[in-house]
C-alpha positions as CSV (number, residue, x, y, z in Angstrom):
1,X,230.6,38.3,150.6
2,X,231.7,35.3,148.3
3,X,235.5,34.5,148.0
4,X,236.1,32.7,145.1
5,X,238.0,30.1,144.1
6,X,242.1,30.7,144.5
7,X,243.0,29.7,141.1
8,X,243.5,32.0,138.2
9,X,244.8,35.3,138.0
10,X,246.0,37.1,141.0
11,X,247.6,40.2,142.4
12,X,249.3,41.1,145.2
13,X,248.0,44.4,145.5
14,X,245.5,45.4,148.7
15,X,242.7,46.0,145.5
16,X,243.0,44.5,142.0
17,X,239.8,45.4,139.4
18,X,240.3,43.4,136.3
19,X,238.2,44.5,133.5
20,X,235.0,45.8,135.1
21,X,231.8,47.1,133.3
22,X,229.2,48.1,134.4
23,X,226.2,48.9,132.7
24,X,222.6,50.8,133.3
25,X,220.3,49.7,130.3
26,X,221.1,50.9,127.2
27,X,223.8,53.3,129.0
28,X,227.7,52.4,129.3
29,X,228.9,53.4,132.0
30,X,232.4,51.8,132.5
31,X,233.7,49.7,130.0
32,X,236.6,46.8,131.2
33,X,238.2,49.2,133.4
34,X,241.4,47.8,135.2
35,X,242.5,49.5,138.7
36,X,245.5,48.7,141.0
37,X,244.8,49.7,144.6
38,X,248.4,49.2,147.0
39,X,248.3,49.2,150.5
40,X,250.2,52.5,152.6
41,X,249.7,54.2,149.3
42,X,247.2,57.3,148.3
43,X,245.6,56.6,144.9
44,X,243.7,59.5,143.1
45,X,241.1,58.8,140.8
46,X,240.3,61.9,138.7
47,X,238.0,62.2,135.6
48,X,235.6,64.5,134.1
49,X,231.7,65.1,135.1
50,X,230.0,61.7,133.8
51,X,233.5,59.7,133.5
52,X,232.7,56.5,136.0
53,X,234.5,57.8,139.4
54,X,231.3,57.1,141.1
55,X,230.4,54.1,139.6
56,X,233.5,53.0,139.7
57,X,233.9,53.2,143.7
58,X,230.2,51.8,144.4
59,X,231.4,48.8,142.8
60,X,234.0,48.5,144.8
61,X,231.8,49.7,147.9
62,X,229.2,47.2,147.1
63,X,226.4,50.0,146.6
64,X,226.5,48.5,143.0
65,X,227.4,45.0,141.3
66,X,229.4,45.0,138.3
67,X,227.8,44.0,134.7
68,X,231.7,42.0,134.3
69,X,234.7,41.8,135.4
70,X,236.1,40.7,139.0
71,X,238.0,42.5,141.9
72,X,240.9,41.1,143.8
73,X,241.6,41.7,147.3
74,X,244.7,40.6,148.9
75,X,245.3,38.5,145.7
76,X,241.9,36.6,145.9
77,X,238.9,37.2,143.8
78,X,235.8,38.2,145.5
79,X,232.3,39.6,144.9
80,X,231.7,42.2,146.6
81,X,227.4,42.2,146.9
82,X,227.0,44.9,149.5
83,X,228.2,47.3,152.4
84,X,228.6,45.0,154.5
85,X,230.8,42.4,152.3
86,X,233.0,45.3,151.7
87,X,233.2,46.0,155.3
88,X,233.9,42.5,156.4
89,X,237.2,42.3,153.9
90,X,238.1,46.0,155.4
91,X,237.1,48.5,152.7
92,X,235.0,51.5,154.2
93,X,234.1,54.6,151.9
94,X,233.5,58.0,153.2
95,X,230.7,59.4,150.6
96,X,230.9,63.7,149.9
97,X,227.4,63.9,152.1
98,X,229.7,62.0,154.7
99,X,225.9,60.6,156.3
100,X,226.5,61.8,159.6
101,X,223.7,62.5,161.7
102,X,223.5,66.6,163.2
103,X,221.4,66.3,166.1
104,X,224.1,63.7,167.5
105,X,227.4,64.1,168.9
106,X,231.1,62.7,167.9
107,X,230.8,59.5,170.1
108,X,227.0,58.6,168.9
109,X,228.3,59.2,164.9
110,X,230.9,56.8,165.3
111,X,229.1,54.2,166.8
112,X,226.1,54.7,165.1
113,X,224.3,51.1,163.7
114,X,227.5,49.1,165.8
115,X,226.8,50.5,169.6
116,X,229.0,48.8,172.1
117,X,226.1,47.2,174.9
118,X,227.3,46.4,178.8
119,X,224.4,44.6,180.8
120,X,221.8,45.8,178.1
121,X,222.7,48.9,177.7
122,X,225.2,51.4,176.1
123,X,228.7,51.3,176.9
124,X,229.2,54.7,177.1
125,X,232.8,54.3,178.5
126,X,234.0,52.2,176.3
127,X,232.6,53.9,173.0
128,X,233.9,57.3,174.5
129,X,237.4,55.6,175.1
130,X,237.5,54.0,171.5
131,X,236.4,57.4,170.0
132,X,239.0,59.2,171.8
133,X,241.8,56.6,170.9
134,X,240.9,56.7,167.3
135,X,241.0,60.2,167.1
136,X,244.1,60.7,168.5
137,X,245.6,57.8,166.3
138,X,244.7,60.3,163.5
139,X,246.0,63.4,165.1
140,X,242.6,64.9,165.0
141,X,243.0,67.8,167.6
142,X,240.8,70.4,166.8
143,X,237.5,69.1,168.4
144,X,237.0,70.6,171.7
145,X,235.0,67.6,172.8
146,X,234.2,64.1,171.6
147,X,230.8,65.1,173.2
148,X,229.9,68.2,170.5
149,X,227.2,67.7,168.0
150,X,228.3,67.0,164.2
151,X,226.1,69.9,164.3
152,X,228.7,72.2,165.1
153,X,231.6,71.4,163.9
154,X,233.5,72.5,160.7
155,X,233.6,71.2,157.3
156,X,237.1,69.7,158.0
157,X,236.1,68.6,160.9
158,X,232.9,66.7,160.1
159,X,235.3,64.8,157.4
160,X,238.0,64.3,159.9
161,X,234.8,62.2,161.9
162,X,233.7,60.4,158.8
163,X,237.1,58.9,158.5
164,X,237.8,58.2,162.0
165,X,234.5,56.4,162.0
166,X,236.0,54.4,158.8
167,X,239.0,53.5,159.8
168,X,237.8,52.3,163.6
169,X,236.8,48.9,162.1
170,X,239.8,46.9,161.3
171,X,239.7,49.0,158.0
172,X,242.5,48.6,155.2
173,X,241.0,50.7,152.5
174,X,239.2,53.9,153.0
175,X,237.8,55.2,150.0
176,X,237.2,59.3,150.1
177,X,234.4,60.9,147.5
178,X,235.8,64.5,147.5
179,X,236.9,64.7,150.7
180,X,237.6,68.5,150.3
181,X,234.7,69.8,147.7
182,X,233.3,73.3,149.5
183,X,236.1,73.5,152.0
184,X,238.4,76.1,152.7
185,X,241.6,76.7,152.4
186,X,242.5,75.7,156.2
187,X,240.2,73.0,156.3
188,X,241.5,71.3,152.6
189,X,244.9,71.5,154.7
190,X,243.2,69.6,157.8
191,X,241.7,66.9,155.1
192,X,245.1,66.2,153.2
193,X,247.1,65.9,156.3
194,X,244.2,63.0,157.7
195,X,245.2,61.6,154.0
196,X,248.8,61.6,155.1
197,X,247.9,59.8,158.4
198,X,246.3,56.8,156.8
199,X,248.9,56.3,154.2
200,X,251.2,56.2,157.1
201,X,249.5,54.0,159.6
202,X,249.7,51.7,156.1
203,X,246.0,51.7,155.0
204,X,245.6,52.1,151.1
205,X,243.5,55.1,150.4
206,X,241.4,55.9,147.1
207,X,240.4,59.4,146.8
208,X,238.1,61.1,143.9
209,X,238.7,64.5,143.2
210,X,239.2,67.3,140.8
211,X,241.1,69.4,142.8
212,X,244.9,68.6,140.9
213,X,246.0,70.9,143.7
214,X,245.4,68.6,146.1
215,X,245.5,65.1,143.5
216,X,249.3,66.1,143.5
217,X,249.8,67.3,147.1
218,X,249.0,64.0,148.7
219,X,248.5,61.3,145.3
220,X,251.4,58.7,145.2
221,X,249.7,57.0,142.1
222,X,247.2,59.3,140.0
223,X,244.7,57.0,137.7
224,X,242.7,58.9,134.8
225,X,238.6,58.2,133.6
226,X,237.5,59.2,130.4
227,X,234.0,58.1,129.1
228,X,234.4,55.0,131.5
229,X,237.8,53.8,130.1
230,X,240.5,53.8,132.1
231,X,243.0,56.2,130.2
232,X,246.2,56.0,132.4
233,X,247.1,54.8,136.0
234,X,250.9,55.6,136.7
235,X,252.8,57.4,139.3
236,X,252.2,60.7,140.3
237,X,256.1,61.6,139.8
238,X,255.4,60.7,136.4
239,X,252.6,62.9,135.5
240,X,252.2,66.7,135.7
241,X,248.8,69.0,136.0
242,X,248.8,69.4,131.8
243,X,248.7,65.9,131.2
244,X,246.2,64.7,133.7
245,X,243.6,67.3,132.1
246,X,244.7,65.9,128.7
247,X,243.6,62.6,130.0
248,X,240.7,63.7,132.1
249,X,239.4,65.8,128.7
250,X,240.0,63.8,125.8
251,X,241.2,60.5,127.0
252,X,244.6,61.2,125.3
253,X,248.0,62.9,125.4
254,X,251.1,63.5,124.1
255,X,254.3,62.0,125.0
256,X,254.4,61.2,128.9
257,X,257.0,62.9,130.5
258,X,259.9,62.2,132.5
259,X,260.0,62.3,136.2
260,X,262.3,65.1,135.9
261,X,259.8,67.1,134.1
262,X,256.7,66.3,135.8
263,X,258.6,67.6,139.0
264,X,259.7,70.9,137.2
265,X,256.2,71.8,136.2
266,X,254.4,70.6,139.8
C-alpha cells in the first residue's frame, strides 16, 4: 500500500473516492465516480445489472486498480494495489460466494491463511478463544459450536462467519456483496441485524444490494449507479423506494422529496 503525499484535497470521511474510472479496453466501466464512505454508518450501493457495484468495490478492495481518480482514507490519499493493502488500512470485503472452505470448521475458516503458531504449531486455544470472543462481540448465537463445519451451517449463518472473520482484524470498513441474495426470510433478518452490530461497534459498512427492502431497513446513506455514473448519494431519510428505482433505471428522477415524504411512503 502507498500513502501519498498529505497535501491536496482531503476528507474526513473513514472512505473518500474522488473521481474514479475505471476502464477494460474499449469498455467504460465507471466513469469519475465520487463516493463518501463514514465511519458507524451503513452505506448501500444499489444499481442495475451492469452499473459498476462490482467494479466499484474491487477498486476499493484492491482486486482491481483504478484507470483514474484517487481514494481517501481517513483524509489521506492512498493507492490501494491489493488485498492486502486494503487489509493493512482496515478495509475487509465479504464477497456473495463468502470463500469459505466446507470441509473445515468455524475456528479453521477464520483463521484460515493467518493461523496463530505456539512452539511451531497451532494455537488451538487461542484461535478457539478469539473465535469465540468475536462472535459473541457480534451477537452471533445460533451456532451450536465454533467446532461445526461451514459445511453445515445455514445460509445466514455462513455469512454471519464471513463477517466475523472480517471484522477480527483491526477492521474499520467491511464491505458486504449481497449479503442476503438466496436467503430466507429468517436468515435476511439474521444478516441485517449483524449489519446493525457493526454500525454500532462504529465500523463503516458498504453494502451492495437490490433488495430496497432491506437497502432501507438498515441503509443510513443510500448511493445510486447508473451506467457507471454516480447518479445520487444522499440520506436514506431523503429518498423513498420510487426514486431509487428511478435512479437505479434511468439515471434520473423527478423532484427529490422531502424527508417527510420519503418516510410516509417507506
Amino acid at each position: 500500500m502507498t500513502v501519498e503525499g498529505t497535501g491536496g484535497e482531503s476528507n474526513v470521511e473513514l472512505l473518500a473516492v474522488r473521481g474514479l474510472s475505471k476502464s477494460f479496453g474499449p469498455i467504460q466501466a465507471l466513469t469519475e465516480v465520487d463516493l463518501d464512505v463514514p465511519a458507524g454508518k451503513v452505506t448501500a450501493l444499489c444499481g442495475d445489472n451492469g452499473a459498476g457495484k462490482s467494479v466499484l468495490i474491487k477498486c476499493i478492495a484492491g482486486a482491481l486498480e483504478p484507470s483514474e481518480g484517487r481514494i481517501f482514507w481517513e483524509g489521506r490519499p492512498v493507492r490501494i494495489r491489493n488485498a492486502h493493502d486494503a487489509a493493512e488500512l482496515g478495509i475487509e470485503t465479504v464477497y456473495q460466494d463468502l470463500a469459505l472452505a466446507d470441509n473445515l470448521d468455524i475456528v479453521q475458516n477464520m483463521f484460515l491463511g493467518r493461523e496463530r503458531l505456539r512452539h511451531r504449531l497451532l494455537d488451538e486455544d487461542s484461535m478457539e478463544r478469539a473465535a469465540a470472543e468475536t462472535l459473541a462481540t457480534l451477537r452471533v448465537t445460533t451456532v451450536r459450536s465454533i467446532r461445526q463445519p461451514v459445511g453445515s451451517l445455514s445460509g445466514g449463518q455462513r455469512q454471519s462467519v464471513a463477517v466475523a472473520r472480517a471484522v477480527m482484524w483491526n477492521s474499520k470498513l467491511v464491505i458486504m456483496d449481497e449479503p442476503t441474495a438466496a436467503l430466507g426470510v429468517t436468515q435476511t433478518a439474521m444478516v441485517l441485524d449483524l449489519i446493525r452490530t457493526l454500525r454500532g461497534h462504529g465500523l463503516g459498512v458498504i453494502v451492495v444490494s437490490h433488495n430496497l427492502n432491506d437497502v432501507f431497513a438498515v441503509a443510513d446513506r443510500i448511493a445510486v449507479l447508473h451506467l457507471g455514473k454516480m447518479v445520487v448519494q444522499r440520506d436514506a431519510a431523503g429518498l423513498d423506494r420510487q426514486t431509487v428505482v428511478e435512479y437505479m433505471t434511468t439515471g434520473g428522477s423527478g423532484p427529490l422529496p422531502t424527508p417527510a415524504d420519503a418516510g410516509r411512503s417507506a
